[in-house]
C-alpha positions in Angstrom: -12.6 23.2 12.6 -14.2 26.6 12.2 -14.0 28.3 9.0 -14.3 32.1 8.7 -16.9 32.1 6.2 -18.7 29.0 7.8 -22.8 29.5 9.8 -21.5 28.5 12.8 -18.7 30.9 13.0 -20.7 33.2 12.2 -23.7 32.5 14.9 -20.4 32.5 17.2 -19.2 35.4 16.9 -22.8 37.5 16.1 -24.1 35.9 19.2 -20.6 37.3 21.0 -21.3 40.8 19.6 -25.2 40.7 20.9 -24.2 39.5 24.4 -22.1 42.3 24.6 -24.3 44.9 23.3 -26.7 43.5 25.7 -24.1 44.1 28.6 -23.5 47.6 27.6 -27.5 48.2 27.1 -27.8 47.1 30.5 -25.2 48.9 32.3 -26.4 52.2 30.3 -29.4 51.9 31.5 -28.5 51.4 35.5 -27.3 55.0 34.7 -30.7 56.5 33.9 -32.0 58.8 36.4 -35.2 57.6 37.5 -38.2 60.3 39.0 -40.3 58.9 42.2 -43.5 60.4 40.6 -43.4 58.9 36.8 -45.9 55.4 36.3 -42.8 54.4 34.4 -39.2 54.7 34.9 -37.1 55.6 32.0 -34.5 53.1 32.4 -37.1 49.8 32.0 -37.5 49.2 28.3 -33.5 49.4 28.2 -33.0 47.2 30.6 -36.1 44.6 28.9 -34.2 45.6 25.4 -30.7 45.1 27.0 -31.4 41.6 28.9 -33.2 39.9 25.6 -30.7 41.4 23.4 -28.1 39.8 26.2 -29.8 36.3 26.3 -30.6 35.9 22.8 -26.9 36.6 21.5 -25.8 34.2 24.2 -28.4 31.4 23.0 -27.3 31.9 19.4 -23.6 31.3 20.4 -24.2 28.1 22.4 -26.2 26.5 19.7 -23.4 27.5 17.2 -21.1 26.3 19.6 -22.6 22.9 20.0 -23.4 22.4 17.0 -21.8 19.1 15.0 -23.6 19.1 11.7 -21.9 19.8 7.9 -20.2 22.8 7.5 -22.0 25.6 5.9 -20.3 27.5 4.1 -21.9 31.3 3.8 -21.7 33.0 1.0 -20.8 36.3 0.3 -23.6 38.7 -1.1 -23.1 39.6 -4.8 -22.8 43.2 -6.1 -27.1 43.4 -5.8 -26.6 42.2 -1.6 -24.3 44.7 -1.5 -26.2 47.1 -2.6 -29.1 46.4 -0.3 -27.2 46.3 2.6 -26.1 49.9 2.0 -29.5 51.3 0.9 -30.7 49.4 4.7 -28.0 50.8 6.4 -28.5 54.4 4.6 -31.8 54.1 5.5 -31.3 53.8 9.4 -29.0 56.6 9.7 -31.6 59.2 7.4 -34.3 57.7 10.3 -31.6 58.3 13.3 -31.5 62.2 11.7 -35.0 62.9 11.2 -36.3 61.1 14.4 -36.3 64.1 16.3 -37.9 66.7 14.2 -40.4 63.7 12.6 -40.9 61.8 16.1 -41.1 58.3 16.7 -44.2 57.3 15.0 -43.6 59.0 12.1 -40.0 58.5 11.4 -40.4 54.8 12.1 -43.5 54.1 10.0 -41.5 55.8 6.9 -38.6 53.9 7.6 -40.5 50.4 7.8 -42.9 51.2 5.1 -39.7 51.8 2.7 -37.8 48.9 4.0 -40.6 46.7 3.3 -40.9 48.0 0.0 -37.6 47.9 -0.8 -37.0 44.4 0.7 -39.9 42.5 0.7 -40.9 43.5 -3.2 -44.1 44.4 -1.7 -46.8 46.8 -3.5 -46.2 50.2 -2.2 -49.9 50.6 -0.7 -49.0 47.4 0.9 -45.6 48.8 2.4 -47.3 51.9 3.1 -49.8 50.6 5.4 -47.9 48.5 7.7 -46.0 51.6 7.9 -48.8 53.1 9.2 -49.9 50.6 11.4 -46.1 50.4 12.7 -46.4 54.6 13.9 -49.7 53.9 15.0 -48.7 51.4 17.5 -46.1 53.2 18.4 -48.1 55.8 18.9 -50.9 54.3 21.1 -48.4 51.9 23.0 -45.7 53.2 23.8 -46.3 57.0 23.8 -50.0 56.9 24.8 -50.3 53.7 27.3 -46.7 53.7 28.6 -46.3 57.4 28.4 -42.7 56.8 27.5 -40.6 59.8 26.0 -39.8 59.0 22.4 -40.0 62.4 20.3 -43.3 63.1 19.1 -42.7 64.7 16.2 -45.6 66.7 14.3 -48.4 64.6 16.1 -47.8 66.4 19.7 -48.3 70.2 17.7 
């Protein structure tokens, strides 16, 4: 019997939702217009993003499906879960507004350095430089190697 605060309904029905975000990843991404003359085209990290997305939801619902262990029963986050779940999810929509004029690398490095302060407890210096290392990957990798289009913010001025 599945009970609506129970793990495995849960892995169920999250693993549902990411198969289908997958799917529409995927199919988004078929309607990228590719250019002959680019090393990369735009619509391949999508459809790697889409397809893992995809195959990882659908991996998490079959082992929730077959699984025959003791009910967990998940509890529900007190008023201080709460809360962190809306600073997190605060947090991701003040990065999805200041991506463009920040860019990529810097917008996500302030938005993991925070998180990981916020989260993790850590020492700001430490949250502050894997923040730094996070827009400096992005930076060299994806911008730099795989000349991919994310906005670049102050760094291409």
């Amino acid at each position: 019997m599945l009970h609506m605060k129970s793990r495995r309904f849960g892995d169920m029905a999250s693993g549902v939702f990411l198969v289908l975000l997958g799917l529409v990843v995927v199919v988004a991404a078929f309607r990228i217009k590719g250019a002959p003359d680019v090393r990369m085209q735009p619509r391949t990290l999508p459809l790697i993003l889409g397809w893992i997305v995809g195959v990882a939801g659908a991996a998490l619902a079959f082992r929730a499906w077959f699984y025959r262990g003791p009910v967990r029963i998940v509890p529900w986050p007190d008023r201080v879960g709460t809360l962190r779940v809306g600073v997190t999810l605060a947090a991701l929509v003040v990065f999805l507004f200041f991506v463009e004029p920040l860019g990529m690398p810097l917008g996500s490095g302030l938005l993991v350095g925070f998180l990981v302060w916020y989260l993790g407890g850590y020492r700001p210096i430490y949250a502050g430089l894997l923040g730094l290392a996070t827009g400096g990957t992005i930076y060299v990798v994806f911008i730099r190697l795989l000349s991919l289009s994310f906005p670049i913010g102050p760094l291409g001025r």
